[in-house]
C-alpha positions in Angstrom: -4.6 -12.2 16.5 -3.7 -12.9 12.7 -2.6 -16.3 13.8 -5.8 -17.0 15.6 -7.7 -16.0 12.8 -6.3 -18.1 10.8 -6.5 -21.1 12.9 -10.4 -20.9 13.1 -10.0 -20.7 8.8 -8.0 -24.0 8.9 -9.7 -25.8 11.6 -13.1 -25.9 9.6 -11.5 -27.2 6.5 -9.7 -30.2 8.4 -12.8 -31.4 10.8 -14.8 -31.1 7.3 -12.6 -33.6 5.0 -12.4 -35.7 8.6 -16.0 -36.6 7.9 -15.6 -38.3 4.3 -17.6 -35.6 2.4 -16.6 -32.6 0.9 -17.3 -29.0 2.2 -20.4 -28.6 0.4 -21.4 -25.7 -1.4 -23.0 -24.0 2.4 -19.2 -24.8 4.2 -17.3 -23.9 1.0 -18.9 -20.3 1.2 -18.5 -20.4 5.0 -14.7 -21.0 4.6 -14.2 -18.8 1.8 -16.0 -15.8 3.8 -13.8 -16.5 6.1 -10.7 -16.4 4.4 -11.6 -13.1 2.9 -12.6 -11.6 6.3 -8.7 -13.0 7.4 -6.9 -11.6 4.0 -8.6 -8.3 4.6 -8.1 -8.2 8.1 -4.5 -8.8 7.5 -4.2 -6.2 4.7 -5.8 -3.7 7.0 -3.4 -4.8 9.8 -0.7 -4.3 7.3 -2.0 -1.1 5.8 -1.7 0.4 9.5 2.1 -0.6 9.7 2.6 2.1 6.7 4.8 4.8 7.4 3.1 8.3 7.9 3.2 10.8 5.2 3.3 13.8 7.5 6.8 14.7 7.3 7.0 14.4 4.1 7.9 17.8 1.9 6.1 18.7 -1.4 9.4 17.6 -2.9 9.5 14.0 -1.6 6.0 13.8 -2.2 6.6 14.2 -6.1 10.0 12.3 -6.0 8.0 9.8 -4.6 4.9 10.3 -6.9 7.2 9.8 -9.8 8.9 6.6 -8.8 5.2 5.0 -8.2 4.4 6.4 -11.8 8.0 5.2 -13.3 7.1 2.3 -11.7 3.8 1.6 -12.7 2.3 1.0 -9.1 -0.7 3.3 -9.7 -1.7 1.8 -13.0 -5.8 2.6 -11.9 -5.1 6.0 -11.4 -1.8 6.9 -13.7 -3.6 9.9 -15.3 -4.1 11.6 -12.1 -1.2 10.5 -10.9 0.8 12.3 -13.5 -1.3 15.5 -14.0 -0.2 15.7 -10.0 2.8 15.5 -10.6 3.5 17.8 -13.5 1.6 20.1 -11.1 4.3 19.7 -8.5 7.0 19.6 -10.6 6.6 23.1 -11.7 6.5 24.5 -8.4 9.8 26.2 -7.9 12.3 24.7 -6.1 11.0 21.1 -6.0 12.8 19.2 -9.1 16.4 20.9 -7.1 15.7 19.5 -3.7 17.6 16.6 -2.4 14.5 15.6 -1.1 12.9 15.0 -4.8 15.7 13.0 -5.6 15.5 10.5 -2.5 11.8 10.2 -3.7 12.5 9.1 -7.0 15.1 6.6 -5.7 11.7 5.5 -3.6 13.0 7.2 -0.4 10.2 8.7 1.8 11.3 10.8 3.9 10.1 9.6 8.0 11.1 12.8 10.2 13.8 13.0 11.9 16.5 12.9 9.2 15.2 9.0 8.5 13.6 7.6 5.5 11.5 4.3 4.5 12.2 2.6 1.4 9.4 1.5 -0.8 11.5 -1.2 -2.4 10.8 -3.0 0.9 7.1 -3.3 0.0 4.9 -5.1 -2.5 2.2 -5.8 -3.9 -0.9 -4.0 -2.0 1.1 -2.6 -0.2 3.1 -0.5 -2.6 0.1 0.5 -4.4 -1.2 1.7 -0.9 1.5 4.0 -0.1 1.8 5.0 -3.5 -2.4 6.0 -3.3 -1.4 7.7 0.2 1.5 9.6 -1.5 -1.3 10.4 -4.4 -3.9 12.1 -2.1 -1.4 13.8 -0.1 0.1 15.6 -3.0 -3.2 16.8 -4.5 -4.3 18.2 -1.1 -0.9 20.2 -1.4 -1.5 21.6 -4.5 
């Protein structure tokens, strides 16, 4: 679907410069529109290919927390990000689970004994999950 996408992008650009001219400032908007409506589309798609958060414990969910602020992947909302986490933090139990220390390593935990490394992401994407990991741990607190 991507690809298809992005063949109707190209295939503008191409039969434009075939005709001598230039895109004009009417196709140049055309073509950028639609390469926004294909970058967002394929962020979305991406976006959706997250893991999910929900078996994630309150003490992955602040290891995790902390390695996006350690990392600085949530520089828009660091503040929050770290009054969360102070708040977790001081719940008992959480800074002594092995499940705190995978998240800090940037382990979230999957279900089912299995865990998803956010090394493996970037850019948007980190910040994403990070965001996701952000609104998940203020609904727990």
């Amino acid at each position: 679907m991507l690809a298809m996408a992005a063949g109707v992008v190209t295939a503008p650009a191409v039969h434009a410069q075939g005709f001598g001219g230039g895109l004009g400032s009417i196709g140049k908007s055309a073509l950028s529109g639609a390469e926004s409506g294909v970058a967002s589309q394929g962020t979305s798609m991406a976006s959706s290919m997250l893991p999910s958060l929900s078996s994630a414990s309150t003490g992955n969910l602040a290891g995790i927390l902390g390695y996006c602020v350690q990392n600085n992947v949530l520089q828009q909302s660091s503040s929050t990000a770290q009054s969360v986490l102070g708040s977790l933090t001081q719940q008992p139990g959480v800074t002594s689970s092995s499940a705190y220390e995978a998240g800090q390593r940037g382990l979230l935990q999957t279900g089912n004994n299995q865990m998803f490394s956010l090394a493996n992401l970037k850019g948007e994407l980190k910040t994403k999950l990070c965001s996701m990991v952000l609104d998940k741990a203020q609904s727990a607190l």
